[in-house]
Backbone as CSV, one residue per row, in Angstrom:
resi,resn,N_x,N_y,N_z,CA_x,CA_y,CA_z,C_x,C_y,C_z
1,UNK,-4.057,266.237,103.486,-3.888,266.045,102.066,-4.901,265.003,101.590
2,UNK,-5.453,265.219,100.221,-6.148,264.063,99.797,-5.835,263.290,98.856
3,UNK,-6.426,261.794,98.825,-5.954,261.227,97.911,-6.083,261.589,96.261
4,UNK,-5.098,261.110,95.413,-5.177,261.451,94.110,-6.105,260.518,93.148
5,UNK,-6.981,261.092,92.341,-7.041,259.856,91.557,-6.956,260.478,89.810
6,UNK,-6.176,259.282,89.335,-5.936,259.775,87.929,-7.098,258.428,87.040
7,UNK,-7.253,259.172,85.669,-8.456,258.696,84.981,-7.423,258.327,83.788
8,UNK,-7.393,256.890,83.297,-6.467,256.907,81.959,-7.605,255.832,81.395
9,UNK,-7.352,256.028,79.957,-7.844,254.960,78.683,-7.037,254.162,78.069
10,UNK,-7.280,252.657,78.473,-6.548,251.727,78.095,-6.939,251.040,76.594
11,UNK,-6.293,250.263,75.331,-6.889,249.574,74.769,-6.599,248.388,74.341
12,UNK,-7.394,247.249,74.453,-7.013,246.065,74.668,-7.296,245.548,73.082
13,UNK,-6.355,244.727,72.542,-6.384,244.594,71.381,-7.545,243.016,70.774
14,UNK,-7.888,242.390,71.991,-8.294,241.200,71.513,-9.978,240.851,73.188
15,UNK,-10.863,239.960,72.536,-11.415,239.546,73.679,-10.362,239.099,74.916
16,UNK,-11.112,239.498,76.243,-10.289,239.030,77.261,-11.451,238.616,78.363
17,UNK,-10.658,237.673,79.369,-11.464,237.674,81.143,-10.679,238.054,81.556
18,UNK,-11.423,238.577,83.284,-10.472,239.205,83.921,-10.857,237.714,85.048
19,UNK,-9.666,237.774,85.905,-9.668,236.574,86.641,-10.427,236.156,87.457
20,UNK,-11.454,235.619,87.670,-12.540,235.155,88.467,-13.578,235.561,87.789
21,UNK,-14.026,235.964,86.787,-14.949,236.228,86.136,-14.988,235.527,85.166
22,UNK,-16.825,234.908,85.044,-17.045,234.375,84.004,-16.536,235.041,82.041
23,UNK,-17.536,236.106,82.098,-18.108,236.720,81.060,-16.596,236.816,80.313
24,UNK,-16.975,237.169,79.105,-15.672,237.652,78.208,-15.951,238.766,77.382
25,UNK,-15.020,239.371,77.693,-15.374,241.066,76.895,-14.804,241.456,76.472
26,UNK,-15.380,242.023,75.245,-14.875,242.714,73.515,-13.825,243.085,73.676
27,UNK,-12.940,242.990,72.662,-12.070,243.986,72.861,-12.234,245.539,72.395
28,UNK,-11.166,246.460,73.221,-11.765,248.256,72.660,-10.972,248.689,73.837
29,UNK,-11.800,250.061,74.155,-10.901,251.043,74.548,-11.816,250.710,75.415
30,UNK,-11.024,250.781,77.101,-11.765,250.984,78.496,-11.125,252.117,79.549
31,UNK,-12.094,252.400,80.318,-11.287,253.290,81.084,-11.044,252.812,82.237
32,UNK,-9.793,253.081,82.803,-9.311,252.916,84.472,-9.035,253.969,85.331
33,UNK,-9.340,253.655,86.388,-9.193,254.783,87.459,-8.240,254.031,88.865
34,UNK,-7.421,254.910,88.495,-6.406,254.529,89.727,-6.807,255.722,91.233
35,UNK,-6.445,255.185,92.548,-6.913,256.064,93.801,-5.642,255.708,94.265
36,UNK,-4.963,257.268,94.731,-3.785,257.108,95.414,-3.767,257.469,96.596
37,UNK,-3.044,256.928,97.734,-3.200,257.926,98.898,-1.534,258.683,99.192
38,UNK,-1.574,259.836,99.451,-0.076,260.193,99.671,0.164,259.998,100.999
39,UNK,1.718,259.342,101.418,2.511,259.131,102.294,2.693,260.083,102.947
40,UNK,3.066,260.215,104.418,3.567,261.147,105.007,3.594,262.498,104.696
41,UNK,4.478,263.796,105.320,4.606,264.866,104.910,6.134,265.517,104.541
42,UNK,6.361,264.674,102.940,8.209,264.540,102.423,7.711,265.904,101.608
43,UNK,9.288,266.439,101.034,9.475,268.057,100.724,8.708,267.651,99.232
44,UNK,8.866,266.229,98.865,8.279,266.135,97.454,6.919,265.030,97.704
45,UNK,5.990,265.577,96.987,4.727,264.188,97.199,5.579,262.926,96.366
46,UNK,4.946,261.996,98.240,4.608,260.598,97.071,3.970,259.763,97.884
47,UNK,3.250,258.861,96.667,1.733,258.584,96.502,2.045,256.936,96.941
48,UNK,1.153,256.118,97.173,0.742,254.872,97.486,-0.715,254.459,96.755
49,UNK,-0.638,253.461,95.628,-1.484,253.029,95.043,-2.608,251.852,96.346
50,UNK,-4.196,252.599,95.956,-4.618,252.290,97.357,-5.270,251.186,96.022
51,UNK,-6.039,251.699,94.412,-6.691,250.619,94.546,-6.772,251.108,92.738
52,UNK,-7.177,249.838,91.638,-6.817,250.252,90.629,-8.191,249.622,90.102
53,UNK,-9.375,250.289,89.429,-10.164,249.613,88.903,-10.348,249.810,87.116
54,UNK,-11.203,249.150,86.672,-11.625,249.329,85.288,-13.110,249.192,85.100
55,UNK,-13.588,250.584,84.360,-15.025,250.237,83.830,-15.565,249.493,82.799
56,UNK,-16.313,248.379,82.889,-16.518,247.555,82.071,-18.481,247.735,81.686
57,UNK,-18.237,248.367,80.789,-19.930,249.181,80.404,-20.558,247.472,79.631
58,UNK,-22.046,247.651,79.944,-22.815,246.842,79.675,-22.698,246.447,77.990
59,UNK,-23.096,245.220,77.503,-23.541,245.256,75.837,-24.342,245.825,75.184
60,UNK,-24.521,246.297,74.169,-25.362,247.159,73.718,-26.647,246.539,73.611
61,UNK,-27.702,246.987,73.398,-29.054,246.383,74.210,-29.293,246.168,75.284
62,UNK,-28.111,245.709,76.534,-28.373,245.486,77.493,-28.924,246.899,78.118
63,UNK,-29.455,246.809,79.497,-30.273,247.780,79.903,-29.200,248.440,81.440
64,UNK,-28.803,249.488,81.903,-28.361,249.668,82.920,-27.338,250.201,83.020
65,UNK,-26.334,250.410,84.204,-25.074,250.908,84.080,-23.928,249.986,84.239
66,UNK,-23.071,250.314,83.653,-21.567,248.990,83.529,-21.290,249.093,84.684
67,UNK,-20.213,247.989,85.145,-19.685,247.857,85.967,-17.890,248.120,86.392
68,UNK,-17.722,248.535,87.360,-16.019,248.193,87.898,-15.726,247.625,88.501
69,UNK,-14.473,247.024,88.145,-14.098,245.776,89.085,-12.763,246.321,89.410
70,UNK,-12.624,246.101,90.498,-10.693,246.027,91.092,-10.002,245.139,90.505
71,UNK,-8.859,245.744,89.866,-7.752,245.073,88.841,-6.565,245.232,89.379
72,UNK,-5.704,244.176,89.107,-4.135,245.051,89.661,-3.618,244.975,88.088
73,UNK,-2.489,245.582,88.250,-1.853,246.414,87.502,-1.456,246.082,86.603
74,UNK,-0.549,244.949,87.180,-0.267,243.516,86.292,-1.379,242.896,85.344
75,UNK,-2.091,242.709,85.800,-3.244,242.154,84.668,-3.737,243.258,83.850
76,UNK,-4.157,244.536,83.943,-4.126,245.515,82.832,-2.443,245.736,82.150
77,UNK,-1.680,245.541,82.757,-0.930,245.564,81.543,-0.831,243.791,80.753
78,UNK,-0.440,243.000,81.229,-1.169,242.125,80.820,-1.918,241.506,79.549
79,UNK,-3.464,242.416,80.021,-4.084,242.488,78.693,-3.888,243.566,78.041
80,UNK,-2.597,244.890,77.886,-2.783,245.576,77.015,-1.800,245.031,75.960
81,UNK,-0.977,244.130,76.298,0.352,243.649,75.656,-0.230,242.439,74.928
82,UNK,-1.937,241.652,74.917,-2.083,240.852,73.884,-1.817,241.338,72.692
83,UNK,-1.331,240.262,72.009,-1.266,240.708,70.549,-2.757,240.843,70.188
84,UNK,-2.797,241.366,68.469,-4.095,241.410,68.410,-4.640,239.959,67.468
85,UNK,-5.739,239.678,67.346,-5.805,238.441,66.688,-5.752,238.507,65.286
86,UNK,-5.143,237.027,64.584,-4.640,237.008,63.524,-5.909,237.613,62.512
């Protein structure tokens, strides 16, 4: 069996960092990609979250391709639950 991976669009209502990172980035819509691996061989699948990232695309002008970083789960929800700014 192979692992699953699902593609969702998150949107964060305000600038944020993610933890150990300098930079601070816009707020908007980003995408995440979760990779699952499935457990054993049960009559129903189920999955084990192997690793949860987010694409974080360059500034405009900048030159190149964005980057992903490994996030846990908690911190994307996290930052989807900022309020937005006054």
């Amino acid at each position: 069996m192979f692992n699953r991976v699902r593609r969702t669009s998150i949107e964060i209502n305000r600038p944020f960092q993610i933890p150990g990172f300098m930079k601070v980035f816009p707020a908007g819509r980003y995408e995440v990609t979760t990779e699952e691996e499935p457990l054993g061989d049960s009559m129903s699948p189920v999955f084990k979250r192997v690793s949860t990232t987010i694409y974080l695309p360059r500034p405009p002008g900048d030159f190149g391709l964005g980057n992903f970083f490994e996030i846990e789960p908690a911190e994307l929800t996290r930052l989807t639950m900022l309020p937005p700014p006054e």
